[in-house]
C-alpha positions in Angstrom: 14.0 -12.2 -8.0 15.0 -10.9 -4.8 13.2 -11.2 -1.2 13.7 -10.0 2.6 11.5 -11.8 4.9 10.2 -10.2 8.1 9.0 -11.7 10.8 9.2 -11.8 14.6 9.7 -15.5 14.6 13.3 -16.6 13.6 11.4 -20.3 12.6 9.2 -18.7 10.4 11.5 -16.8 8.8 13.8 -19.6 8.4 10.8 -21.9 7.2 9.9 -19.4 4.7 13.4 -18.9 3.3 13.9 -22.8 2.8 10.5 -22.6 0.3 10.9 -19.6 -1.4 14.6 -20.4 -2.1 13.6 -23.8 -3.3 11.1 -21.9 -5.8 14.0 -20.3 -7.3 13.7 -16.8 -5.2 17.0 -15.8 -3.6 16.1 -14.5 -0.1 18.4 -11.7 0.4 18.0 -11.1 4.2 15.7 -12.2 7.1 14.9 -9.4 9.5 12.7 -9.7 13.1 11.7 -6.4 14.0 10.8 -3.2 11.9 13.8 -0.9 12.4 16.3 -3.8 10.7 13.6 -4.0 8.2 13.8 -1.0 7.1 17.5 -0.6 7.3 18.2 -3.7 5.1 15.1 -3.1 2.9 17.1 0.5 1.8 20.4 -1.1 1.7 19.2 -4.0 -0.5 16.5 -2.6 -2.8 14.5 -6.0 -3.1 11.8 -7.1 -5.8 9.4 -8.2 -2.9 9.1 -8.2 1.0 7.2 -10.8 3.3 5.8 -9.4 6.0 4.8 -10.3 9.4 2.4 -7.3 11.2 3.3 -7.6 14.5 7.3 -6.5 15.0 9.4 -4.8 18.1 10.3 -1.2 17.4 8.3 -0.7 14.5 5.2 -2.4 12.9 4.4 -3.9 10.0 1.8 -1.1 8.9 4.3 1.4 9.8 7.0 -0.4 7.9 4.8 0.2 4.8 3.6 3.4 4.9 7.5 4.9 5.6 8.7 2.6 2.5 5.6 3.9 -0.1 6.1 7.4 1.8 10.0 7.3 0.5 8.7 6.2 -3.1 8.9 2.7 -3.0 5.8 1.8 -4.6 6.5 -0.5 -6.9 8.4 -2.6 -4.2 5.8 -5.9 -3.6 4.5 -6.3 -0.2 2.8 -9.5 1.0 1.8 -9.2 4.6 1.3 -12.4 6.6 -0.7 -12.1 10.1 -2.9 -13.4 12.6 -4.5 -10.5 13.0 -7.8 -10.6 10.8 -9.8 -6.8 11.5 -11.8 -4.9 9.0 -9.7 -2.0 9.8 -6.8 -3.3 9.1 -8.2 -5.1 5.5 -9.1 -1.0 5.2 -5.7 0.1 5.6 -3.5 -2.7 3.8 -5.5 -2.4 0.8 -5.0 1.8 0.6 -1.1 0.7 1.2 -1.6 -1.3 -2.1 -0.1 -4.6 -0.7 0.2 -7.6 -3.4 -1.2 -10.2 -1.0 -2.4 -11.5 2.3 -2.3 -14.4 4.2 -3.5 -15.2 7.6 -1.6 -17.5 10.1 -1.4 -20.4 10.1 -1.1 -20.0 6.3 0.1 -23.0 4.1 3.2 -21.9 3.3 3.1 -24.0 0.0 0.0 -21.1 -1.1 2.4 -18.3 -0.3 4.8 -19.5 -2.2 2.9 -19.9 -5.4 1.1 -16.7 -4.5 3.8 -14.9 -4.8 5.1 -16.4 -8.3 1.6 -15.8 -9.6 2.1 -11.9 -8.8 6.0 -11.5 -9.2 6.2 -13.8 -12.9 2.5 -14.0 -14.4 3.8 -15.8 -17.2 5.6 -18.6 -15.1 3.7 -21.9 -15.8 1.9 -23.2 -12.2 1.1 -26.4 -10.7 -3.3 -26.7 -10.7 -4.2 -24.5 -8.0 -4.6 -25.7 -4.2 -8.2 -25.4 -2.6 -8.1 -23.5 -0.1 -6.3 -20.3 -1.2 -7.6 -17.1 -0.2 -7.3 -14.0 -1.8 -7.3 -10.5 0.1 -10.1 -9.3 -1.3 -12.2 -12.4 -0.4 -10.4 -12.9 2.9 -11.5 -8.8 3.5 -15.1 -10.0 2.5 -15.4 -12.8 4.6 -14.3 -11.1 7.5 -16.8 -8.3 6.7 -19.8 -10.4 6.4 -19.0 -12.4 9.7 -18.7 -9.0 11.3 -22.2 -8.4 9.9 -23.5 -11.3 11.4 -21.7 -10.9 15.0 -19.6 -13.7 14.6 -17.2 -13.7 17.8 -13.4 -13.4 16.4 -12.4 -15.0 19.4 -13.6 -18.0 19.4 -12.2 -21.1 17.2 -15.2 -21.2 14.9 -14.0 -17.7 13.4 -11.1 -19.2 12.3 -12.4 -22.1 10.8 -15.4 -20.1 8.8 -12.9 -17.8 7.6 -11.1 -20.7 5.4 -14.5 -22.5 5.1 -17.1 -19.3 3.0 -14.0 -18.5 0.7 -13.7 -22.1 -0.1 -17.3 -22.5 -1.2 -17.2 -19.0 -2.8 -14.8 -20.3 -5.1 -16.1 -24.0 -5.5 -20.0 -24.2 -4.6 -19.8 -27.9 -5.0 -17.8 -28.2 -2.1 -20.7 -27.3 0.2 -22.2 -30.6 -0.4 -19.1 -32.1 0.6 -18.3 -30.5 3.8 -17.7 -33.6 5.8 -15.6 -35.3 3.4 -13.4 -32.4 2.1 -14.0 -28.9 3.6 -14.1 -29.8 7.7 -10.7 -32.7 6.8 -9.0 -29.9 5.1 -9.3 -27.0 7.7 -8.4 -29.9 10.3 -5.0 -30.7 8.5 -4.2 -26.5 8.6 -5.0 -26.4 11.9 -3.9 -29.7 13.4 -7.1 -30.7 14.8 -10.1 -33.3 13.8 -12.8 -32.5 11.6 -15.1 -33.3 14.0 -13.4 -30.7 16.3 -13.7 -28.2 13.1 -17.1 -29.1 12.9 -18.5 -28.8 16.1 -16.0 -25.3 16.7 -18.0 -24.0 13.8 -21.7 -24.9 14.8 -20.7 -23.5 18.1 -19.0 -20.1 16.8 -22.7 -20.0 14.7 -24.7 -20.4 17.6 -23.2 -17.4 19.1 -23.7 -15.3 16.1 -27.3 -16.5 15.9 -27.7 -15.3 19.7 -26.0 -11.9 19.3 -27.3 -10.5 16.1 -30.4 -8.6 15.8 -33.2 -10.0 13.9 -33.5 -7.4 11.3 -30.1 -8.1 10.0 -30.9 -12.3 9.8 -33.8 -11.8 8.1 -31.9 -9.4 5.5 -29.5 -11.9 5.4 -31.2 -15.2 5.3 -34.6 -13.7 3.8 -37.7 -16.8 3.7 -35.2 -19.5 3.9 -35.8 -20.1 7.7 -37.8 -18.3 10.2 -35.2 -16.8 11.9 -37.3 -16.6 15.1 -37.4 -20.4 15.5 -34.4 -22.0 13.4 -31.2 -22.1 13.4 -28.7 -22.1 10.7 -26.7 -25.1 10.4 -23.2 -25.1 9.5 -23.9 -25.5 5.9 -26.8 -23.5 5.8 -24.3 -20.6 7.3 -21.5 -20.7 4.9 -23.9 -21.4 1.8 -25.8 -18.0 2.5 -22.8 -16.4 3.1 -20.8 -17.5 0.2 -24.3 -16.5 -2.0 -23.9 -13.1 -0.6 -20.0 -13.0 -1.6 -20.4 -14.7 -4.8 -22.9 -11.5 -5.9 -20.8 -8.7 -4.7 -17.6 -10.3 -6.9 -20.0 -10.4 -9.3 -20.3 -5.8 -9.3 
C-alpha cells in the first residue's frame, strides 16, 4: 500500500509518515502545497492520499476535483482539516472522499481509519471512543448549525467530539464527567473542567440566538424553552436522539 501525504505543515506531515509507516504503509512522498501534489500524485500513481485543505497554490478541494476530473476515481482520498462548514461536508462528500478528520485529530484514529477502508479484511485492535465518521461529523455540524451554535467559540469544538460520541455510545452520557469531558481535554490539551465550562458557555449562546420555534421543535415538552435552559447533558442527549433517528432512515 502506497501513500503521499499533503499538508502545509512539514511536522505534520512528518508525524503522519512516522505512523502510517509504522502500520506497514510505505509513504511514497510528502508534499506542502497543491501544485507538488498534484505533480507527484501523477508521477507516483498511489493507493491513497492524505489530505490537508488548506495549501499554497492550489487547495485541497481543487486538488480533488482536477485528480477525479483526470479519472482517478478509484484513488482514496482522506482529507484532514480544521475547517468544519456544511458546505464544505456538501462538496467532499459529492468528490466521494474515503474519510474525514478534523484537527486536532488523533492521529492513532487516522491511522486505523485508513486500514479499515484500504484492507477490510485486516484484523483491528477494539475500536477507540471517540472516532468520528464523515457522515456523523457532517451531521453534527448540521444540527449545531440548526441550533445557532457559534463555530467560533471553543464550545463548538468540544460538542463536535462530544454528540458523536454519545451517538455511538448513549451510556456515555451518564458519564460525562468521568469519561467524555477527560477525554476531549486529553485531544485538546486542556482540563475537563475547561471542556466543561467551554461547552455550557458555547450552549448558552445557542440558547440566546435561536428562535423559539426551532427549540421547541427540537427539544419538544422536555423543558419550557421560555424559562430553562439546556444543560450540557441535556444538549448533547437531544442532539444525539435526533442523530441517532436519522442513521436510523
Amino acid at each position: 500500500m502506497r501513500a503521499i501525504i499533503v499538508d502545509h505543515n512539514p511536522e505534520i506531515c512528518e508525524l503522519a509518515r512516522e505512523k502510517l509507516e509504522q502500520a506497514g504503509i510505505c509513504v511514497e512522498a510528502v508534499a506542502c502545497d497543491g501544485a507538488t501534489a498534484l505533480d507527484k500524485i501523477r508521477q507516483l500513481m498511489p493507493d491513497l492520499v492524505l489530505l490537508d485543505i488548506i495549501l499554497p497554490y492550489m487547495d485541497g478541494v481543487g486538488l480533488i476535483e482536477t485528480l477525479r476530473e483526470e479519472g482517478m476515481d478509484r484513488l482514496r482520498i482522506f482529507v484532514m482539516t480544521g475547517m468544519n462548514s456544511s458546505d464544505l461536508m456538501r462538496t467532499l462528500n459529492k468528490l466521494d472522499i474515503s474519510g474525514f478528520f478534523l484537527k486536532p485529530y488523533d492521529i492513532e484514529l487516522l491511522v486505523r481509519r485508513i486500514l479499515t477502508v484500504m484492507e477490510p479484511d485486516r484484523p483491528l485492535p477494539p475500536k477507540p471512543a471517540g472516532m468520528i465518521s464523515a457522515l456523523l461529523s457532517r451531521q453534527t455540524a448540521q444540527w449545531l448549525h440548526r441550533m445557532a451554535v457559534p463555530p467560533h467559540v471553543k464550545g463548538y469544538s468540544y460538542l463536535m467530539l462530544a454528540v458523536p460520541m454519545v451517538v455511538e455510545d448513549p451510556e456515555l452520557i451518564n458519564a460525562m464527567t468521568k469519561v467524555v469531558y477527560p477525554g476531549i481535554a486529553q485531544r485538546y490539551h486542556t482540563t475537563a473542567a475547561c471542556v466543561e465550562r467551554n461547552m455550557r458557555h458555547a450552549i448558552e449562546m445557542a440558547w440566546n440566538r435561536c428562535r423559539v420555534e426551532e427549540m421547541e421543535a427540537i427539544f419538544g415538552n422536555t423543558l419550557d424553552v421560555n424559562k430553562d435552559k439546556p444543560n450540557n447533558s441535556e444538549f448533547i442527549a437531544m442532539l444525539a436522539d435526533h442523530i441517532r433517528l436519522e442513521r436510523m432512515y
